[in-house]
MIDOSE-1310 file (N, C-alpha, C; in nm, 2 decimals, decimal comma, always signed):
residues 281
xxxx	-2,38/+3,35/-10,49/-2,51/+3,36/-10,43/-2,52/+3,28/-10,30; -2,46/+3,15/-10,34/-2,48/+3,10/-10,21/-2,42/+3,12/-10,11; -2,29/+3,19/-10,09/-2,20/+3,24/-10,01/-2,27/+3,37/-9,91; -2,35/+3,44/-10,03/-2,45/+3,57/-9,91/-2,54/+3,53/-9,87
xxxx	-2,59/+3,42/-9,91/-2,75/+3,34/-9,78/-2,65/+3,30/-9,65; -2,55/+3,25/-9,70/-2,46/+3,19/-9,52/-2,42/+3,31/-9,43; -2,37/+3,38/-9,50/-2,33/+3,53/-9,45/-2,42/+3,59/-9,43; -2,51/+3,61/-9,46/-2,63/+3,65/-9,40/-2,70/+3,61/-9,29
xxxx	-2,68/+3,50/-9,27/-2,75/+3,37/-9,19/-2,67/+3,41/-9,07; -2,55/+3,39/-9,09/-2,45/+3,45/-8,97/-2,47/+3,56/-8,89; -2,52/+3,64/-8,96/-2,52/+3,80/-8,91/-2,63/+3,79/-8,89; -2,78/+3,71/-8,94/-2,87/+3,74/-8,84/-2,87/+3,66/-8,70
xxxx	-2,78/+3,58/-8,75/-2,79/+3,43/-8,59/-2,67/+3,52/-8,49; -2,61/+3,61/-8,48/-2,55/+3,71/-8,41/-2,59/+3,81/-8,39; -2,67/+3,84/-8,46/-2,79/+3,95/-8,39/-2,91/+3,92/-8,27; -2,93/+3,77/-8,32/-3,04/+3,74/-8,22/-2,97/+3,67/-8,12
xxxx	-2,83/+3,64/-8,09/-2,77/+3,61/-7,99/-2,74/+3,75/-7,90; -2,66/+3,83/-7,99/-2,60/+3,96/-7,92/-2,77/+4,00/-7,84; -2,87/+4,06/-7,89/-3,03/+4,10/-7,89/-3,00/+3,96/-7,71; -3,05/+3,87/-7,75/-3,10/+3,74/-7,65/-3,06/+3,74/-7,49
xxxx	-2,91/+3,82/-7,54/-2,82/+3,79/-7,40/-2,80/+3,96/-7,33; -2,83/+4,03/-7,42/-2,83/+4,20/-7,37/-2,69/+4,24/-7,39; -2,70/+4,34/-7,28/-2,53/+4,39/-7,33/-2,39/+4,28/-7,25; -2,33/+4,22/-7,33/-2,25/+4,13/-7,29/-2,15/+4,16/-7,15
xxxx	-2,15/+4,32/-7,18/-2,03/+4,37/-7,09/-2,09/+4,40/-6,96; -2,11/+4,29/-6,90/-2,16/+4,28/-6,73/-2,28/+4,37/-6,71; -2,38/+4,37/-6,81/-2,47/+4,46/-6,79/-2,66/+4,39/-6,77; -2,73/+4,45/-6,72/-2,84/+4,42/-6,68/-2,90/+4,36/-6,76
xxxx	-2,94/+4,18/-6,73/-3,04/+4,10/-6,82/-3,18/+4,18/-6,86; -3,22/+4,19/-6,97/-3,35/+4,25/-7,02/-3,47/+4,25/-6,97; -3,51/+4,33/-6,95/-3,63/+4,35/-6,87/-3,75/+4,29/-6,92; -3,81/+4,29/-7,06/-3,88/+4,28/-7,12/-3,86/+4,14/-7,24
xxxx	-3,82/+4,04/-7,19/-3,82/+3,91/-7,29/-3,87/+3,92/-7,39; -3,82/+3,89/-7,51/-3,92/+3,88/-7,66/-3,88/+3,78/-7,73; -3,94/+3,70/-7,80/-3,89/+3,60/-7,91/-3,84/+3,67/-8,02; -3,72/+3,61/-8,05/-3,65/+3,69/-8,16/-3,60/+3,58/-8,27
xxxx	-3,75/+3,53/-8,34/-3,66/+3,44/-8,47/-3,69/+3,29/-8,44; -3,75/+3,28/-8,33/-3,82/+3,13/-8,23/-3,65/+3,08/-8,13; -3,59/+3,17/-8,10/-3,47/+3,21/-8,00/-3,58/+3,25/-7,90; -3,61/+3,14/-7,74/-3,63/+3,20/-7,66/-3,57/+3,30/-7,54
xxxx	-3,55/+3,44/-7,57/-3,45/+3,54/-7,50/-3,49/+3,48/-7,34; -3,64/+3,50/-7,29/-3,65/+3,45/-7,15/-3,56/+3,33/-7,11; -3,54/+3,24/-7,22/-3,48/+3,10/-7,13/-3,33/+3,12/-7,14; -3,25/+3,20/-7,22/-3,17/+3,25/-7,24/-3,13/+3,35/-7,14
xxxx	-3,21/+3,43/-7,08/-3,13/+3,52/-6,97/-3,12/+3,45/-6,86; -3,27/+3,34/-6,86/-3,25/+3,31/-6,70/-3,11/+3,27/-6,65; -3,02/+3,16/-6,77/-2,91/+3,13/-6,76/-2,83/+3,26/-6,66; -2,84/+3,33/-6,69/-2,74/+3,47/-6,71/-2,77/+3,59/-6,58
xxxx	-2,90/+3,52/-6,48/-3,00/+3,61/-6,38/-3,00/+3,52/-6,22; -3,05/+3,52/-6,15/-3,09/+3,46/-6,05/-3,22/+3,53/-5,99; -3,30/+3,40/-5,94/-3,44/+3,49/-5,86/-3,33/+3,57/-5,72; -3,45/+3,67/-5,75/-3,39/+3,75/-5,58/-3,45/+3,70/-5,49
xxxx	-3,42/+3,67/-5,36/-3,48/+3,58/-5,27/-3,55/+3,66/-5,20; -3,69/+3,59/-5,16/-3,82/+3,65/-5,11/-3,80/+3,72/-4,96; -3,66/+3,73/-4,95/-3,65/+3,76/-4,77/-3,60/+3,89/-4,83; -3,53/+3,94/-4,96/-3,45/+4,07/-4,94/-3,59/+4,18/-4,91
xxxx	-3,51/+4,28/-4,84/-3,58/+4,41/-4,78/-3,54/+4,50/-4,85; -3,41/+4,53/-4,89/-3,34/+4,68/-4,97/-3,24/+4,58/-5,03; -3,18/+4,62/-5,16/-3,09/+4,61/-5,25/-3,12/+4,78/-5,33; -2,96/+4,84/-5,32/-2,90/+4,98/-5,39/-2,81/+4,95/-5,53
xxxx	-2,86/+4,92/-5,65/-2,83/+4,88/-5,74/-2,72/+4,97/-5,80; -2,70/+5,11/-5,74/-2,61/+5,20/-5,81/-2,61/+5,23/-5,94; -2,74/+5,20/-6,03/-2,71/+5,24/-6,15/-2,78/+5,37/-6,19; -2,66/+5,49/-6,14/-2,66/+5,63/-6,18/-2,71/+5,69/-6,04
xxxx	-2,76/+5,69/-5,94/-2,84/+5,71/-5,82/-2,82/+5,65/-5,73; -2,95/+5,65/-5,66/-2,90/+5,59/-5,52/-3,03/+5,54/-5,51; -3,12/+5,50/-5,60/-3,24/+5,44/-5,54/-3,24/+5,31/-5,50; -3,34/+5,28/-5,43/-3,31/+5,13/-5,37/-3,46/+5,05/-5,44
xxxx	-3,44/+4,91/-5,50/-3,53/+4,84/-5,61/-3,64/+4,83/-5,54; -3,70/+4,82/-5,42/-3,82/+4,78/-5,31/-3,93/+4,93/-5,33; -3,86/+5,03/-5,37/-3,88/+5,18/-5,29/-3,90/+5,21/-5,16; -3,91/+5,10/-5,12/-3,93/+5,10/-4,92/-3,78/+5,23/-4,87
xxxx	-3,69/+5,21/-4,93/-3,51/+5,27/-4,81/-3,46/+5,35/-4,93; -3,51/+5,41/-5,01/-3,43/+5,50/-5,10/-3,31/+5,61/-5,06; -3,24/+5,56/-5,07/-3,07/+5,64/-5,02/-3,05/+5,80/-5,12; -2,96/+5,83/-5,02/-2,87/+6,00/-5,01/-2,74/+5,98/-5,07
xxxx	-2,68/+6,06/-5,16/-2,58/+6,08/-5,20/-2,54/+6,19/-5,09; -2,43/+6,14/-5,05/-2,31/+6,26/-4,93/-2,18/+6,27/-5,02; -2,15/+6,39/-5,06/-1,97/+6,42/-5,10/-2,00/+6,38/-5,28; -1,91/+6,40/-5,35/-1,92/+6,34/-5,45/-1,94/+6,22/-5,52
xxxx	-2,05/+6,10/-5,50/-2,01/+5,99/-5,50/-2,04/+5,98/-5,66; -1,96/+5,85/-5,75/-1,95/+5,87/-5,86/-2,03/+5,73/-5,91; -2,02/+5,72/-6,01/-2,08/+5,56/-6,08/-2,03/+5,55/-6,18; -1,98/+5,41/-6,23/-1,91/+5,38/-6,29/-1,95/+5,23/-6,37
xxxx	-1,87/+5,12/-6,48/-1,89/+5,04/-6,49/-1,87/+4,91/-6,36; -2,00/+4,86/-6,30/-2,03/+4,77/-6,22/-2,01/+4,64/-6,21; -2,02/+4,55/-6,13/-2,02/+4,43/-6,18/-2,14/+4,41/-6,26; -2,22/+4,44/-6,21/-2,38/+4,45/-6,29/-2,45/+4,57/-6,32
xxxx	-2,43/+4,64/-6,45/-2,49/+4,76/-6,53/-2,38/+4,84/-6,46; -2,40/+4,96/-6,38/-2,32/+5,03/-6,31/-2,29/+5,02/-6,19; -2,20/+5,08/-6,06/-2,16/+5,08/-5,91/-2,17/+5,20/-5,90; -2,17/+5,20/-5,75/-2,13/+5,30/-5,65/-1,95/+5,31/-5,63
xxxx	-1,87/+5,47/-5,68/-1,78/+5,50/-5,67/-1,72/+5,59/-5,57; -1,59/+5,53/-5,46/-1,62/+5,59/-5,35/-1,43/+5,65/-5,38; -1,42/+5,80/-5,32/-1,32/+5,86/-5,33/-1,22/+5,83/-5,18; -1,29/+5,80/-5,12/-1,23/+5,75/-4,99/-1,22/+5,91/-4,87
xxxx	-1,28/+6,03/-4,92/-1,26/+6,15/-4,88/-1,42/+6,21/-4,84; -1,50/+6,19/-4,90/-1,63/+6,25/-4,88/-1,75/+6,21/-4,92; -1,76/+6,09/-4,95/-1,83/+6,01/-5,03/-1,88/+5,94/-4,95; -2,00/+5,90/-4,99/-2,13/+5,77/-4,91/-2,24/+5,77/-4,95
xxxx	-2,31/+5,67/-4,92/-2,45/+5,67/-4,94/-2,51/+5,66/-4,83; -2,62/+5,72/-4,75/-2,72/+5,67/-4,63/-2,84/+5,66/-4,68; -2,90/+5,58/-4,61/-3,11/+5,49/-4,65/-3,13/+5,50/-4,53; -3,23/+5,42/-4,57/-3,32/+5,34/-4,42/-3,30/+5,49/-4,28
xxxx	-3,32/+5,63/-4,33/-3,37/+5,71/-4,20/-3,47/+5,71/-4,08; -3,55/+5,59/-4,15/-3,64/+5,58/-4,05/-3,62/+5,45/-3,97; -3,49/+5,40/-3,95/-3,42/+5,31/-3,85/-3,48/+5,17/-3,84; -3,54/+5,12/-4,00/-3,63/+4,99/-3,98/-3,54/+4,91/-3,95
xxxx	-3,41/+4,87/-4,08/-3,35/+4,72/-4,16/-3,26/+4,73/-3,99; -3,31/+4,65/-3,88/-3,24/+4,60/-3,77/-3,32/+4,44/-3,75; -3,24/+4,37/-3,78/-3,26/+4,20/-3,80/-3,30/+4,17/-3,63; -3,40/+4,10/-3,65/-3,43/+4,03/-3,53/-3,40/+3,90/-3,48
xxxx	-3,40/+3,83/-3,59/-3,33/+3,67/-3,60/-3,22/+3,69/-3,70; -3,22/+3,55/-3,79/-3,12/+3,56/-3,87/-3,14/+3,64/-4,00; -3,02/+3,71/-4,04/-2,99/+3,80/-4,13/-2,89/+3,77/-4,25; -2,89/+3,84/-4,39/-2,77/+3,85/-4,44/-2,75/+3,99/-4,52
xxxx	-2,62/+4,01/-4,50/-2,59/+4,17/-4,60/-2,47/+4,11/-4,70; -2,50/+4,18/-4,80/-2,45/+4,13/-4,94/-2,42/+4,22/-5,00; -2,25/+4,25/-5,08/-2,20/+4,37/-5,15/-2,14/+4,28/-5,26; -2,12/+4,35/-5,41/-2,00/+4,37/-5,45/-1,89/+4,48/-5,46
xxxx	-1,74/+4,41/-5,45/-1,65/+4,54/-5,41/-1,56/+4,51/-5,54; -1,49/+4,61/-5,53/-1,38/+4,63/-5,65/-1,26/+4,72/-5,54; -1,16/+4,69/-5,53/-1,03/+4,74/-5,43/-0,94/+4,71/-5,48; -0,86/+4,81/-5,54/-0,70/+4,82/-5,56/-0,62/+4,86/-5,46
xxxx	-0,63/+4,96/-5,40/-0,54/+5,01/-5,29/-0,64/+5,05/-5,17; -0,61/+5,03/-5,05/-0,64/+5,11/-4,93/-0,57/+5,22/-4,92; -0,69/+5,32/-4,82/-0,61/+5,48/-4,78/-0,51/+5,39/-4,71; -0,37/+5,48/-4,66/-0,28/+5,50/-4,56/-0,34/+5,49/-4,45
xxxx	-0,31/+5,34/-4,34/-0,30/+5,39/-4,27/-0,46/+5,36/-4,20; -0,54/+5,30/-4,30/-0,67/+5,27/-4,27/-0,67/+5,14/-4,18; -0,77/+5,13/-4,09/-0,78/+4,96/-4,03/-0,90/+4,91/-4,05; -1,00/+5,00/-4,09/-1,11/+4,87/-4,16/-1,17/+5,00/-4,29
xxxx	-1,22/+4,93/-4,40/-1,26/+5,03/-4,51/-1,41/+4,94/-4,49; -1,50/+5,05/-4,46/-1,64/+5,02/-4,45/-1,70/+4,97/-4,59; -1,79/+4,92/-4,61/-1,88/+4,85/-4,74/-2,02/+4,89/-4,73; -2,05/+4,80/-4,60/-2,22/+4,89/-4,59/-2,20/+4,84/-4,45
xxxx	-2,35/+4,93/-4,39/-2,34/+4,85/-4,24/-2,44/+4,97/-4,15; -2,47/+4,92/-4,01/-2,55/+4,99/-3,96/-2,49/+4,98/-3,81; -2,50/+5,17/-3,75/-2,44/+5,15/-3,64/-2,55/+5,24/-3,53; -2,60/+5,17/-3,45/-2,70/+5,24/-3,37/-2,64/+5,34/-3,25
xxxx	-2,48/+5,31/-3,25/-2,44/+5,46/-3,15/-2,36/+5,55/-3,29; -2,41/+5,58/-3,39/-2,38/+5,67/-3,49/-2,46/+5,75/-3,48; -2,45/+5,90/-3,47/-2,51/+6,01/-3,45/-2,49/+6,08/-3,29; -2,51/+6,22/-3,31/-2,50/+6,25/-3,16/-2,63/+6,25/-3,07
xxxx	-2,64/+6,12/-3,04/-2,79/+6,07/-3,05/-2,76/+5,98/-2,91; -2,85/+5,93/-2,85/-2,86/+5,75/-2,73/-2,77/+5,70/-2,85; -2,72/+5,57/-2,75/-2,67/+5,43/-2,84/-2,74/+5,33/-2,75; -2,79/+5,21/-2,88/-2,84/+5,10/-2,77/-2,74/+5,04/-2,84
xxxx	-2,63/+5,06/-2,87/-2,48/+4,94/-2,90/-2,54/+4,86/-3,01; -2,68/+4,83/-3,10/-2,66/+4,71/-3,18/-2,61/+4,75/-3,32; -2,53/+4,71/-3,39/-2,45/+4,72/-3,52/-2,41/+4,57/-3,63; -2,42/+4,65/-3,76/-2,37/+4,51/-3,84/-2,30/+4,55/-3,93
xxxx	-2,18/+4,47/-4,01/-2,12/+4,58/-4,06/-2,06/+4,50/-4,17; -2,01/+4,53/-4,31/-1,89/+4,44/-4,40/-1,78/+4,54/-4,41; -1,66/+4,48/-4,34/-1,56/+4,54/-4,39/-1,48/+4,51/-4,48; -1,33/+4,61/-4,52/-1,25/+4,49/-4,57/-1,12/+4,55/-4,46
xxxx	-1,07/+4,45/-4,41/-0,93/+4,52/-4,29/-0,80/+4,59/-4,37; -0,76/+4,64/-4,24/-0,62/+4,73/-4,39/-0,51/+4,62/-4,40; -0,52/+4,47/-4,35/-0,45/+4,35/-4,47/-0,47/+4,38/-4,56; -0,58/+4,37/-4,59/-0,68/+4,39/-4,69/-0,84/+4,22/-4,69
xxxx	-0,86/+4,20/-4,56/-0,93/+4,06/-4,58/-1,08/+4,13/-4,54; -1,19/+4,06/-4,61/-1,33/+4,05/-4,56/-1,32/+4,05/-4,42; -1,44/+4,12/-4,39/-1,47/+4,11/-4,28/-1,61/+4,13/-4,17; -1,64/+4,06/-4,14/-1,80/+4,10/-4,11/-1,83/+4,11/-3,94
xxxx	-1,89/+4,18/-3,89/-1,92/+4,24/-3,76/-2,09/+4,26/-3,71; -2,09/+4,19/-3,64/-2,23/+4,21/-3,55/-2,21/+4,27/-3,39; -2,31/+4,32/-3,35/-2,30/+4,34/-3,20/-2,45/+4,33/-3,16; -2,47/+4,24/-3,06/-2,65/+4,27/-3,02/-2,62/+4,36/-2,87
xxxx	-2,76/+4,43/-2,83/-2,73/+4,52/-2,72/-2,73/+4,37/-2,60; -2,64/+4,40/-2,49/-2,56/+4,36/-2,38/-2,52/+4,23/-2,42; -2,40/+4,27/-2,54/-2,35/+4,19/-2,60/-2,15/+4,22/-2,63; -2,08/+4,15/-2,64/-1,96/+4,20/-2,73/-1,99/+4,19/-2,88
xxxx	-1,86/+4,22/-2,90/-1,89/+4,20/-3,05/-1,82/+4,07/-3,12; -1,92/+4,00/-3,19/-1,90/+3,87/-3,26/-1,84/+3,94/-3,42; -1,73/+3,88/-3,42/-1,72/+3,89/-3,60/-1,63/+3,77/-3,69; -1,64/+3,77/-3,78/-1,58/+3,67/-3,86/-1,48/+3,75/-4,02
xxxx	-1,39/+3,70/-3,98/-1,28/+3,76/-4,11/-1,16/+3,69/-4,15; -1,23/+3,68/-4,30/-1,15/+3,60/-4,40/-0,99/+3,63/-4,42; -0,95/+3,59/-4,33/-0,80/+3,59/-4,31/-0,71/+3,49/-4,42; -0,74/+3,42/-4,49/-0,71/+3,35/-4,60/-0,73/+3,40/-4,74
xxxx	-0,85/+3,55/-4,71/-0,87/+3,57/-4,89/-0,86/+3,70/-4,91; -0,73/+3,75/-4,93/-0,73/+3,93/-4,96/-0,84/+3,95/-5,12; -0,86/+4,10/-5,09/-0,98/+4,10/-5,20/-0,92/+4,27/-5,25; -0,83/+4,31/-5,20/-0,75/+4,44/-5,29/-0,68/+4,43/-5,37
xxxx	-0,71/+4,36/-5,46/-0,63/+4,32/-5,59/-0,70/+4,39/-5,74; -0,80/+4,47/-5,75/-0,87/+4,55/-5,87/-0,99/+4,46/-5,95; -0,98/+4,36/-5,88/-1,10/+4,28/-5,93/-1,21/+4,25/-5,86; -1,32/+4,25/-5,89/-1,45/+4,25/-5,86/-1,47/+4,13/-5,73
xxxx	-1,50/+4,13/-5,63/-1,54/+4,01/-5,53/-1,72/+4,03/-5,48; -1,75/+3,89/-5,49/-1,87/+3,88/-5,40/-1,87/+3,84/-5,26; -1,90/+3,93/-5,14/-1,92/+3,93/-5,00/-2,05/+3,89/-4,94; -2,07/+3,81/-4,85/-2,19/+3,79/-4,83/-2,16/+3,73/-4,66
xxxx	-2,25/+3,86/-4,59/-2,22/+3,80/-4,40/-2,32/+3,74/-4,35; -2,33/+3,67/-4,25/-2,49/+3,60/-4,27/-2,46/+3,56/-4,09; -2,58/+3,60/-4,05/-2,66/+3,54/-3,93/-2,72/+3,47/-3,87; -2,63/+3,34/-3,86/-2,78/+3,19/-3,92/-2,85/+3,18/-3,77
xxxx	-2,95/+3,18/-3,69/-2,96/+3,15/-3,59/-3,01/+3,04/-3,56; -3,03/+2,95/-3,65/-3,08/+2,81/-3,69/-2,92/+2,72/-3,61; -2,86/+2,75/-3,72/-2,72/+2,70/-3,72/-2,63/+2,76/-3,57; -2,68/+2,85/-3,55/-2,59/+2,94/-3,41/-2,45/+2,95/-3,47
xxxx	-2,45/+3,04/-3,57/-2,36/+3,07/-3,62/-2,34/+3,21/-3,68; -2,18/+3,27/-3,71/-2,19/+3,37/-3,81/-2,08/+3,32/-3,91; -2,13/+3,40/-4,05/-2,05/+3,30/-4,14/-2,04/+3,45/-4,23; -1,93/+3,41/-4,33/-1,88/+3,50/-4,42/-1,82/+3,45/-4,49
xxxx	-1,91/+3,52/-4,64/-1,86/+3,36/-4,79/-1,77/+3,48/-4,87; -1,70/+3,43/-4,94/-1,61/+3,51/-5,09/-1,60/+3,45/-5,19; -1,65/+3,54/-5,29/-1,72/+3,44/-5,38/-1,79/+3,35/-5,40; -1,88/+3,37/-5,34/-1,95/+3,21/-5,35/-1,95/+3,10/-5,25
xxxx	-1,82/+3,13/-5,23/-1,79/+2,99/-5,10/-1,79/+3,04/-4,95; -1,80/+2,94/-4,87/-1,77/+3,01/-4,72/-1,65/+3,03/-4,67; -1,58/+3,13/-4,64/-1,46/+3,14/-4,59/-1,45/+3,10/-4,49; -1,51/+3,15/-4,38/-1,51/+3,17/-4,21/-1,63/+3,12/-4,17
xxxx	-1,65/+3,05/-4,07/-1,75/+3,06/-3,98/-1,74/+3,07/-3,83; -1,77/+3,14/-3,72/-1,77/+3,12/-3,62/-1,90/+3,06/-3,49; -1,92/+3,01/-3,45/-2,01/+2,99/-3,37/-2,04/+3,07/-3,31; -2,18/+3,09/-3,24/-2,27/+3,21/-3,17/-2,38/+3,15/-3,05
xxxx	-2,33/+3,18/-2,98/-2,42/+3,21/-2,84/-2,51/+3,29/-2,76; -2,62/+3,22/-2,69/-2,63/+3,33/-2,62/-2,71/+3,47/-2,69; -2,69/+3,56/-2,63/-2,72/+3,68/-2,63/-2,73/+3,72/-2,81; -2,58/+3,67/-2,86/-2,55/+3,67/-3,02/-2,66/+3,64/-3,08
xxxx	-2,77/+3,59/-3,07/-2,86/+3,49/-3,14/-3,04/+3,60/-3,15; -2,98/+3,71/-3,04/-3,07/+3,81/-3,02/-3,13/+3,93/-3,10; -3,24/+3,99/-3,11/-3,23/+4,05/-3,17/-3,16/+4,24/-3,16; -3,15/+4,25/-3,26/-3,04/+4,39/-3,25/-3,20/+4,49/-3,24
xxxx	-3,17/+4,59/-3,21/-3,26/+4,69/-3,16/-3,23/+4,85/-3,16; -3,33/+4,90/-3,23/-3,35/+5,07/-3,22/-3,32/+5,13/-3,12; -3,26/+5,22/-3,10/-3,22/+5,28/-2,98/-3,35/+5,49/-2,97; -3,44/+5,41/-3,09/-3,51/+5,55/-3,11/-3,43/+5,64/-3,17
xxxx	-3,35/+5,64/-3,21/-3,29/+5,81/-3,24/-3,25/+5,74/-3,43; -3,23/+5,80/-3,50/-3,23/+5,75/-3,61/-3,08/+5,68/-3,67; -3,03/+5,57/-3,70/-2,93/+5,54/-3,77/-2,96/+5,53/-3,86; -2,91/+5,56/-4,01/-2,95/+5,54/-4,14/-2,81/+5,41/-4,16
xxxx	-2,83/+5,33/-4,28/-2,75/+5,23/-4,31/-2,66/+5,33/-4,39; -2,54/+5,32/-4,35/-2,42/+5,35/-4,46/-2,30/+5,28/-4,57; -2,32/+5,33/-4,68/-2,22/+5,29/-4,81/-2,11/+5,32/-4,79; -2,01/+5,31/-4,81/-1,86/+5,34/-4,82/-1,84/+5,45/-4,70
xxxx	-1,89/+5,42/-4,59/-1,84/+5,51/-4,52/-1,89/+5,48/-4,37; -1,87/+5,54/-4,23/-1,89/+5,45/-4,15/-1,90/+5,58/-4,03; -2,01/+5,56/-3,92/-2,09/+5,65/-3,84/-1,95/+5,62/-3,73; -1,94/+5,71/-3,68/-1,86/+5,74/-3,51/-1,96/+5,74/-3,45
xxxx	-1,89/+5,69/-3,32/-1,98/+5,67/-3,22/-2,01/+5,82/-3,16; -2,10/+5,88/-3,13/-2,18/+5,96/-3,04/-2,21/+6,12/-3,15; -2,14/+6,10/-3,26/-2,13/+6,17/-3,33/-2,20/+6,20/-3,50; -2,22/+6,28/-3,57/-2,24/+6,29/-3,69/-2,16/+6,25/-3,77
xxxx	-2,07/+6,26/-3,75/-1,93/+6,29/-3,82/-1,89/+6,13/-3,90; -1,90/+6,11/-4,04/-1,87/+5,97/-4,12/-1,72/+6,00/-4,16; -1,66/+5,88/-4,11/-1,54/+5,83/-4,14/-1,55/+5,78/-4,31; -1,47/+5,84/-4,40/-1,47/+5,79/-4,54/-1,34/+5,72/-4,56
xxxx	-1,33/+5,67/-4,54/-1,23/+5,53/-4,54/-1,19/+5,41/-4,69; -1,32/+5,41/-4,76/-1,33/+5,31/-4,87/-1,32/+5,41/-5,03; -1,23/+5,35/-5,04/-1,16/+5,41/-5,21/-1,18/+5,30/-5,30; -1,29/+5,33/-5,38/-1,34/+5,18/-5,47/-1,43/+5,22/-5,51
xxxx	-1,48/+5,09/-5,55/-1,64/+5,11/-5,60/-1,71/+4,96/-5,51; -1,83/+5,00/-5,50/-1,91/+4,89/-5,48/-2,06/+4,88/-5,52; -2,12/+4,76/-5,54/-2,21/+4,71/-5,65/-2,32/+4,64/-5,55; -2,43/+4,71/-5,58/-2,57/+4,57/-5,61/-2,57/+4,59/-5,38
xxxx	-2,52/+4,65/-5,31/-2,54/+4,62/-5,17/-2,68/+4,59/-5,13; -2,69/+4,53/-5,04/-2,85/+4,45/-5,01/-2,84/+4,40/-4,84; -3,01/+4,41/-4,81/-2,98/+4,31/-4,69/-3,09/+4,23/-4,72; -3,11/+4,10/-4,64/-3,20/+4,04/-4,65/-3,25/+3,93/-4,45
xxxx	-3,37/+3,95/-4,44/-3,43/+3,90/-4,34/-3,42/+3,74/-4,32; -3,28/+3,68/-4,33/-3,33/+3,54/-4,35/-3,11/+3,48/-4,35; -3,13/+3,36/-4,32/-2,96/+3,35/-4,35/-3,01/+3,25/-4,46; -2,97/+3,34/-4,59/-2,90/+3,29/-4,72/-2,85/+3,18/-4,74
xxxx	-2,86/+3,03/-4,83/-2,84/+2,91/-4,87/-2,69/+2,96/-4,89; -2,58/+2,83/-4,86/-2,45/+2,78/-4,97/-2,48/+2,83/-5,10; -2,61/+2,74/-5,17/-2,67/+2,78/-5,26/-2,68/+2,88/-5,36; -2,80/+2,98/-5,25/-2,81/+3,06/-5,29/-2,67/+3,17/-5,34
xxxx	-2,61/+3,16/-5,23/-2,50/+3,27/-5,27/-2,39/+3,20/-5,35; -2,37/+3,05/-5,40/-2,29/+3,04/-5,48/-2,35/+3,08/-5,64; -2,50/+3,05/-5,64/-2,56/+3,10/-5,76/-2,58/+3,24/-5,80; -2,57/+3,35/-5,68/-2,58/+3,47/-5,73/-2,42/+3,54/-5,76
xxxx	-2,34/+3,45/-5,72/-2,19/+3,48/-5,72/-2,13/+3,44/-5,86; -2,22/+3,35/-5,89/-2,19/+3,28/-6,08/-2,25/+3,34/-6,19; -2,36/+3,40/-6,12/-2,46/+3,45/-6,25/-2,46/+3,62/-6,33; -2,35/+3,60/-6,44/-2,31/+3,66/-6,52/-2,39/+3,85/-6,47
xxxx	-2,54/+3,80/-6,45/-2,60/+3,91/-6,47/-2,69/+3,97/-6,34; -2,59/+3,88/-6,20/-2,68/+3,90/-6,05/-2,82/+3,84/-6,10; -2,89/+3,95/-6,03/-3,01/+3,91/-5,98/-3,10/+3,97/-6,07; -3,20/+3,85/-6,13/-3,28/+3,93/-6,24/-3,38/+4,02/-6,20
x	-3,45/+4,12/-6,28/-3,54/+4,22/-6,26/-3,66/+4,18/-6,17
């Protein structure tokens, strides 16, 4: 008798654990907190979530679609793009052939001060022969459209290293790339490029930490600008200059892509880089 009260006991104290924490396998902290048993589930996911920071504008969660969490920039599926298991719930699956996501048609998300853009990637192999595999990014001479030259971009190079890219108009282009941390190895990395204009700097963290930073001057510190004609922000794939025509370049998957109006704490990005379950609801 008293062997099935313990056994019992067990199976329900594993139910209100498994219930508490959601689905274990990298999937989305619960939306809806409940006490289960005087088990607080809320104080239990927080562990497991991070706040999203009050600066983000668009985050494209990939789970099944293309909508973006704000509803402000809700994105287009181009080519077959697929979804798959994510770092968090599901990703964005890119064939490297015809695949992307485009948002933001009406040419808002162009940073005026400091900025940051933030992906998860997953990379086993690069195409043949590739020199940069796009992640997300915005390019204002994309389309057969004017260019006012301003662009931002995450790549990963055909080393295979991070890599992040700005250009403000009558400017060169500033970039910073993690030449110490290949990320084509089939495992999940967090990227995060950032704009500090406080700092006069551009920086680019993996996983959590900072890899690179370079310094920024001048014009760098400016804001990027609409050229009137429409750029939409692109996923796994990357706008030619004067043209329609997207370069599909990126064979992977990527997760959770975001920008945000503001340059991003140490902090902040080592805690959304640790927390089991991103960014809570």
């Amino acid at each position: 008798m008293g062997s099935h009260v313990q056994l019992d006991r067990a199976r329900w104290w594993l139910l209100v654990f498994a219930g508490a924490c959601g689905d274990i396998g990298n999937a989305t902290p619960d939306a809806t907190p409940a006490d289960a048993g005087g088990v607080d589930v809320a104080t239990l996911d927080a562990a497991r979530c991070v706040p999203s920071p009050a600066s983000l504008r668009a985050r494209w969660r990939g789970e099944g679609d293309a909508a973006e969490v704000t509803g402000v920039y809700p994105g287009s599926a181009v080519g077959g793009v697929g979804y798959a298991a994510g770092r968090h719930g599901t990703g964005f699956v890119f064939d490297g052939f015809d695949d992307a996501i485009t948002a933001d048609p009406a040419d808002q998300l162009w940073p005026v001060g400091s900025f940051s853009v933030e992906a998860w990637v997953k990379l086993t192999t690069l195409e043949p022969g590739v020199m940069y595999a796009p992640i997300v990014g915005k390019y204002d001479c994309g389309g057969a459209d004017r260019c006012g030259a301003s662009h931002w971009y995450i790549y990963v190079t055909g080393a295979g290293f991070p890599y992040f890219e700005i250009r403000v108009p009558g400017t060169t282009v500033a970039s910073a790339t993690a030449t110490t941390t290949a990320v084509v190895d089939g495992a999940w990395h967090h990227l995060v490029g950032v704009r500090d204009v406080a700092q006069r700097q551009l920086a680019l963290y993996v996983d959590g930490a900072i890899a690179v930073a370079v310094p920024l001057d001048g014009g760098f510190l400016g804001a990027m600008t609409d050229d009137g004609a429409p750029d939409p922000v692109t996923i796994g794939a990357v706008r030619g200059s004067g043209t329609n025509a997207l370069s599909f370049d990126f064979a992977g998957a990527i997760d959770d892509p975001a920008y945000y109006i503001e340059a991003l704490t140490p902090a902040q990005i080592a805690a959304a880089a640790a927390a089991p379950d991103g960014y809570c609801p």
